[in-house]
LOFIRO-534001 format. One record per atom (N, C-alpha, C, CB): residue in one letter; y, x, z. Coordinates in steps of 0.02 Angstrom, whole numbers, plus 50000, padded with zeros to 5 digits. Glycine has a CB too. Layout:
<rs>
AYXZ...
</rs>
This chain:
<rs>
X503494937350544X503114934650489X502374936050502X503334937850421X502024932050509X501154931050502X501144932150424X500754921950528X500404937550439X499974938750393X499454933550384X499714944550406X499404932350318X499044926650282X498524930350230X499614921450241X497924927050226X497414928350191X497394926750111X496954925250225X497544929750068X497504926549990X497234929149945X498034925649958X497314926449876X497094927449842X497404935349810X497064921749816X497014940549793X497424946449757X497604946049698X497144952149754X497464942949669X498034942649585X498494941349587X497974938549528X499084939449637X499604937449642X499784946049670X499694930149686X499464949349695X499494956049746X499504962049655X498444956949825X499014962649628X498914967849565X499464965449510X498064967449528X499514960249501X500214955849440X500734961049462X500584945049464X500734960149525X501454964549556X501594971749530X501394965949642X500854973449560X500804982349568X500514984449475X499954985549653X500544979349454X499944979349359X500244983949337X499944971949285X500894981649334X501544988349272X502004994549313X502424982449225X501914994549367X501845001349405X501465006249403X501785000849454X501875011749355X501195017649364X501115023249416X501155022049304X501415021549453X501615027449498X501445023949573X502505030049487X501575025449620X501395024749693X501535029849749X500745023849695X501835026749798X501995036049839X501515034649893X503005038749882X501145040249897X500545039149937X500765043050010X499795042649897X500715039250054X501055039550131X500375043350172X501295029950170X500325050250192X499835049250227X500005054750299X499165050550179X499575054450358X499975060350399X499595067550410X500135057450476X500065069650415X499795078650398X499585080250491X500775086350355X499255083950460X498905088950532X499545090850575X498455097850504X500115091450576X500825091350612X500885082450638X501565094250544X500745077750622X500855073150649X501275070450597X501055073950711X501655072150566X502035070950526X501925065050471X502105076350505X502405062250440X502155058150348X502325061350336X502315051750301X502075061850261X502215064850199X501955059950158X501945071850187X502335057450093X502365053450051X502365058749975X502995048750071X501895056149919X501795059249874X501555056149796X501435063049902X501895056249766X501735051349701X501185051949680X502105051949643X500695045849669X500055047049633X500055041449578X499385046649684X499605041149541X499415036449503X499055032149518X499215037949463X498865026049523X498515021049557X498005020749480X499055013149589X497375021449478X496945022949441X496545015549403X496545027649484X496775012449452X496415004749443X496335001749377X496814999349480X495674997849355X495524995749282X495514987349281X494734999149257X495524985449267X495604976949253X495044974249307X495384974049158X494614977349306X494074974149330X494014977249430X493344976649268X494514980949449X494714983949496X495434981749551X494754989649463X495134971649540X495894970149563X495714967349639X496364963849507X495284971449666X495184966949738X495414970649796X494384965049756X495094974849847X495464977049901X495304984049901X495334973549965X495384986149848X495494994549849X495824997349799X494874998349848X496325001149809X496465005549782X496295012349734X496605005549813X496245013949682X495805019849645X496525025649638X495365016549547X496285031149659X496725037549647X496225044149649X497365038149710X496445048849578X496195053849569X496585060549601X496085053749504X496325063949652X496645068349693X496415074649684X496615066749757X496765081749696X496535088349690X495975089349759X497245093749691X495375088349747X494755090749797X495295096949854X493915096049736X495555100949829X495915106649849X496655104549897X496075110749775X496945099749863X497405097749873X497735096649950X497315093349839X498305096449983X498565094850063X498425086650060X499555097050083X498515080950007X498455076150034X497645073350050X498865072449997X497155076650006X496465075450021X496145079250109X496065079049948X496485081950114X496405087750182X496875082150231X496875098250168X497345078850214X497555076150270X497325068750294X498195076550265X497095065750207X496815059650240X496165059750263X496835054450200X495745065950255X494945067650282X495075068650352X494535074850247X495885068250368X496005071250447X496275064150478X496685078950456X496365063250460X496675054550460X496865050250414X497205053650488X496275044650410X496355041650369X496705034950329X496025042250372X497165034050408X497785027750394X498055030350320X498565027750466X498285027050283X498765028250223X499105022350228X498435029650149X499655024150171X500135019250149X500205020250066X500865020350189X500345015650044X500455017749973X501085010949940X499535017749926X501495014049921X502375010649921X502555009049870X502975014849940X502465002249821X502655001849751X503424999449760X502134996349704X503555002249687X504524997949671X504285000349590X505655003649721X504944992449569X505054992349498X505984989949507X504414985949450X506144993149533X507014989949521X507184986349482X507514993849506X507014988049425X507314982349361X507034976549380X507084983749275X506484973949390X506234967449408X506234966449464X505694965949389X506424970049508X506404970149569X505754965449603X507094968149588X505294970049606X504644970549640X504414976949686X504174969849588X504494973549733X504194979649811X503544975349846X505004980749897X503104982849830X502554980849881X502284987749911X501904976249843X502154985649956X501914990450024X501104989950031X502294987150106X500674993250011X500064994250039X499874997050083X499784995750014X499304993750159X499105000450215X498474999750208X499325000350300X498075005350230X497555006050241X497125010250241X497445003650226X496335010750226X496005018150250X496035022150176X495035017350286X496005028650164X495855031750135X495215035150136X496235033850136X494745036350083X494235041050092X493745042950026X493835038150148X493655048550040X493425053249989X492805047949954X493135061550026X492615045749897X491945043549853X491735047549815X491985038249812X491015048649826X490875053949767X490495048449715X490295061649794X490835046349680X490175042049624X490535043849553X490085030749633X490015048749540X490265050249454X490345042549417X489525055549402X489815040149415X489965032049387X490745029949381X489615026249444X490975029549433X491575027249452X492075031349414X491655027449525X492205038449437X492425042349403X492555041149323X492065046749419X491945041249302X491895040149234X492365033949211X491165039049218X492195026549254X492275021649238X493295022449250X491705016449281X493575024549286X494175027349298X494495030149263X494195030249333X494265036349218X494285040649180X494835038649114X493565041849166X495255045049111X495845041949045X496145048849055X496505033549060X496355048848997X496745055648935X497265057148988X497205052448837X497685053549019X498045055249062X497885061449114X498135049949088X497195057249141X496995061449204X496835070049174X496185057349244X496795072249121X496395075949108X496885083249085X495925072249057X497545080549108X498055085149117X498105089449174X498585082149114X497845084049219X497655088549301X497155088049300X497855086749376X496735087149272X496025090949284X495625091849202X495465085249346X495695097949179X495655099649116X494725098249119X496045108249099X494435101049151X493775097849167X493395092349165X493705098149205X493815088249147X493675081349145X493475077949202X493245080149103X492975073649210X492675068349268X492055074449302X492205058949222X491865079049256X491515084649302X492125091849335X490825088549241X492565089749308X492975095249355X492825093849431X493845094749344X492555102949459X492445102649515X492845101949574X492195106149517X493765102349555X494145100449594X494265091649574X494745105449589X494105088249543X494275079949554X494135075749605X494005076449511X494385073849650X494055069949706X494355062949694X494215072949783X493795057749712X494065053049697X494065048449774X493715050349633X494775046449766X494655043749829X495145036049819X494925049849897X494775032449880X494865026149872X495375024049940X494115022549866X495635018749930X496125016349987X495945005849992X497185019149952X495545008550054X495265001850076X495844997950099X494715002350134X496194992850048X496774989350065X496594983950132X497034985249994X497074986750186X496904981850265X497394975050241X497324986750365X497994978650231X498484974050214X499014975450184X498664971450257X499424971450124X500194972550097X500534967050121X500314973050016X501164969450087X501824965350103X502264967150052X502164966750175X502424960250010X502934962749953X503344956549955X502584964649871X503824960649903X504784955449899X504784955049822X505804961449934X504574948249790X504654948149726X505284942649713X503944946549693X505874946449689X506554944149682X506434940949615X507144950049685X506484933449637X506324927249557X507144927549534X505984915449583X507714928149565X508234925449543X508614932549501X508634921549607X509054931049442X509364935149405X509904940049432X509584931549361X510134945849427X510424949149455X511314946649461X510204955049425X511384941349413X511894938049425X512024933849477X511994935649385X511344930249482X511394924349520X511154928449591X510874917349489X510944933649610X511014935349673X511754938549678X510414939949693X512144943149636X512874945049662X513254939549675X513274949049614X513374931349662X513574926449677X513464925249731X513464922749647X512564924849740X512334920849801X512734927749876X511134919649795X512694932949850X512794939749908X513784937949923X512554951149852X513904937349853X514694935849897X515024931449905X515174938349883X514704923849903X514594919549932X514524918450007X514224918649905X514084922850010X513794923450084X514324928050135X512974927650078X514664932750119X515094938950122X515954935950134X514974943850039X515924930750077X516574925550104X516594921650132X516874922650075X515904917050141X515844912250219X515634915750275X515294906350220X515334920950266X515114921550332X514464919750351X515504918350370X514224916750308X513364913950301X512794918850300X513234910150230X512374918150316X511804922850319X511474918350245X511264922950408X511604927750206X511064926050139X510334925150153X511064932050086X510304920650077X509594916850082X509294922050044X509484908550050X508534921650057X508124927650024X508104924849943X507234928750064X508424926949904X508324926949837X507644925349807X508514932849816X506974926849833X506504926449803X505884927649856X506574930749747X505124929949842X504514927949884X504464934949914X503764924849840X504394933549990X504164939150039X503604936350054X504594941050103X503224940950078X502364936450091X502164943950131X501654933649991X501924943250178X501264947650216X500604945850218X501344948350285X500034952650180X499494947050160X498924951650212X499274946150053X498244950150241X498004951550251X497114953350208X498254949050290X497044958950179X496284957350148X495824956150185X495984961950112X495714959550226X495084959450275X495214957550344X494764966150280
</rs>
């Protein structure tokens, strides 16, 4: 599958009602390590970056300052929506931003608010995703799956795979 250039509102629609994200990044061992964050993003934050509020202190801010490939891995099962984000990670210092980011949520891990001196805000320069948005009903794919299972047919993809390129 070729990566194709598009529009991102078809890309944030996906990831909009996902609050969570497992943030893929590799540790000073070489290793992944994958870690749930919140994707911080505001309406007006739907183009090729990512917003996440991280512990300044924290192993995943120390590992993407060491390397900054990331991944970041959405799912909603019930609607079955998967999307895969890659790209750079890196530390921003702009209180502005911060501020503009800023919600009651965040302020559980960082009682300090947008001046807590452990908040780092860091951004994930989206290179490229790839998501599977399943249009057909969970009925009409167990049909279409054993359908396929009693002929012998190679199932058809139920719904839109796309690889997109931002930059």
């Amino acid at each position: 599958m070729t990566a194709q250039t598009i529009d991102t509102s078809k890309l944030w629609d996906m990831i909009g009602d996902i609050r969570f994200g497992m943030l893929t990044v590799r540790g000073a061992d070489g290793r992944l390590y994958s870690r749930p964050m919140t994707t911080q993003n505001g309406e007006a934050d739907h183009g090729g970056v990512s917003w996440f509020f991280m512990s300044r202190s924290g192993q995943p801010v120390a590992d993407l300052t060491a390397s900054p490939d990331v991944n970041v891995a959405y799912a909603d099962p019930a609607s079955e929506r998967y999307v895969s984000v890659s790209g750079a990670g890196r530390l921003v210092e702009d209180p502005v931003k911060k501020q503009e980011l800023w919600s009651t949520a965040a302020k559980a891990w960082f009682p300090g608010g947008v001046e807590d001196p452990d908040l780092a805000l860091v951004a994930v320069l989206v290179a490229e995703a790839e998501y599977w948005d399943v249009k057909a009903n969970k009925a009409v794919q167990i049909f279409k799956l054993a359908k396929a299972a009693q002929t012998g047919e190679e199932q058809a993809n139920p719904g839109e795979h796309r690889r997109v390129r931002m930059r």
